[in-house]
Structure formats: structure tokens, C-alpha cells
N, C-alpha and C positions, 0 to 999 in steps of 0.2 A: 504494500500500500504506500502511497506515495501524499503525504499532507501538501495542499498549497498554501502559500500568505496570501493575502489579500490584505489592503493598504491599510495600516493599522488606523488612519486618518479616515479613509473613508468608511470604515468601521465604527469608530467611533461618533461620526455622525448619525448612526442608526441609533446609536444611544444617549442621543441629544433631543428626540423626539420624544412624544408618547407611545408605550411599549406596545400596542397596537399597531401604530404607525412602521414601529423600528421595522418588528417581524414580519409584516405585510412590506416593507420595503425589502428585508432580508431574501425572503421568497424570488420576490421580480430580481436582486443581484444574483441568485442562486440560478435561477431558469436562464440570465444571460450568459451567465458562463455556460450553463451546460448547451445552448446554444452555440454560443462562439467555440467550442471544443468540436462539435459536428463541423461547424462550419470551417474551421481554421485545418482541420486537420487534413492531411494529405489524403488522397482519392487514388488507392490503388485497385485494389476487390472490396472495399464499401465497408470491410472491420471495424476503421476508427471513426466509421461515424452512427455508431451502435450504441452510444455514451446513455445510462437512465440513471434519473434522481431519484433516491429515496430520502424521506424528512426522518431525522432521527427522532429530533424533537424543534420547536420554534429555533431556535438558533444555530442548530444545526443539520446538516445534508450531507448525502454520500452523491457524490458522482463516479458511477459504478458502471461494471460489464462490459471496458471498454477491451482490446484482445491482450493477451497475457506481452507482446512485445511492444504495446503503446509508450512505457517507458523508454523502451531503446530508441524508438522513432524520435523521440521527444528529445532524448537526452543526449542521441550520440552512441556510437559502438567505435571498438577497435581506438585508435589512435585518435581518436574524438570524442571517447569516450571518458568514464571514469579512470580505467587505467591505463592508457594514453600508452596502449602497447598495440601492434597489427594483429588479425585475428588469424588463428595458425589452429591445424589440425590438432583433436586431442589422441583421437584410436585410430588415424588413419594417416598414411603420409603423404595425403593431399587433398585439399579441398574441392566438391566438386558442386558446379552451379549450371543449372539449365536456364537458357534464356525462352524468353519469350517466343520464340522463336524454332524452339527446340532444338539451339546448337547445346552442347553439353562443353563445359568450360572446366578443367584441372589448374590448379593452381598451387602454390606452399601457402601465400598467405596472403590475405586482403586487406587493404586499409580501415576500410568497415563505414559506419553513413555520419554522414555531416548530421548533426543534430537537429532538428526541425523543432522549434519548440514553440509549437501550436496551442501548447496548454498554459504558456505566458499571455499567447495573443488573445487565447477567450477570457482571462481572470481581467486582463486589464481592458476589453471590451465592457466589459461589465462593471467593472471600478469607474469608468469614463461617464456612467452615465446613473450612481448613486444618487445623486440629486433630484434626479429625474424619475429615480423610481422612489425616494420621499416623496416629494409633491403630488403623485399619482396616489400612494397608499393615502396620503393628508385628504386631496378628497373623497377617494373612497370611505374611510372611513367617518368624514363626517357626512357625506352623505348617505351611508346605511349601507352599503354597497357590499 
């Protein structure tokens, strides 16, 4: 599992409201990231844009079920990675990759994927427009909504 921040500033504005207001604004930042996560993520066979939210409780959310190597996309592999080493066979004395195409590719080792980090571009999609989801829940809620 992988925790994000989110702007401790723009957080803190949720709790500068009325706790109604905060939570109902909480929600609309939670549904935009899990939006900007669909939306920002790379489009290969459709995996990373699988993203569902579950409400733990009013202040808190899971954004879940995304594919088991969403991190590696996100984060980088190989020499781009966390341990900034190329990716090298472990049982076998050569790496082997089909393309699209179906040529078959042998190799010792690859550099591994520049890091895409889609999951920065949806938290701060969603940080950009806190404001905006206050004033929304402000009149929903006093208008009964």
C-alpha cells in the first residue's frame, strides 16, 4: 500500500469550515483524485484506469484495485527506480521480451521505465480546486441539498 500527502494547507482548510461543510468538501477532493488517477494514468490494456473508492469513514478513503504494478509505473523500475540498478535476470541468463508485434527480444539487462507519476498529477488536480469544492458543499448544505 502506498499512502499519499495531500497539501497539508489545503487540508487544513476543510477544517476551517463547518464539519459538514469540511466532509462534504472532503468527499468532492477524494472523487477528484480518484478521477485525475483514471484520467492521468497511462493507457496501455485499460489496468490503470480501474482505480475504486471506498469511504473508511468521513475523513477518510481508500483508492483501491488499481493493478498490482501501478506503483512501478508511477514510481520508476530498474535505474529509475528505487534502487537505481538495471534490471538483470534472476533464474535465467537472459531476459526475454515479446513485442507487440510478436518479435521475441533476448537480452542481459534493461534499463527499466522512466517513472510516470500520474498519481502526483491526480492528488494535485484535486488540491487545485479545494476551494471550489468548499463553496459547493457551503451551498449544498445550507441549502438542504
Amino acid at each position: 500500500m502506498y499512502n499519499l500527502e495531500i497539501d497539508p494547507k489545503q487540508l487544513e482548510k476543510l477544517t476551517k469550515v463547518p464539519d459538514q461543510v469540511g466532509k462534504r468538501a472532503f468527499k468532492y477532493l477524494v472523487m477528484e483524485i480518484q478521477a485525475g488517477f483514471i484520467d492521468e494514468s497511462p493507457v496501455d490494456k485499460g489496468k490503470l484506469q480501474k482505480w475504486k473508492r471506498k469511504k473508511v469513514n468521513d475523513w477518510e478513503y481508500k483508492i483501491h484495485d488499481g493493478p498490482e504494478y501501478a506503483l512501478f509505473v508511477a514510481l520508476g523500475t530498474g535505474i529509475y527506480g528505487e534502487r537505481g540498478t538495471p534490471i538483470v535476470p534472476v533464474k535465467a541468463k537472459m531476459l526475454r521480451f515479446e513485442t507487440k508485434g510478436g518479435q521475441v527480444i533476448f537480452t542481459k539487462s534493461v534499463k527499466g521505465q522512466k517513472p510516470n507519476p500520474y498519481h502526483e498529477r491526480g492528488v494535485a488536480r484535486g488540491e487545485k480546486r479545494v476551494d471550489e469544492f468548499i463553496r459547493r458543499a457551503q451551498r449544498e448544505v445550507e441549502g438542504g441539498v
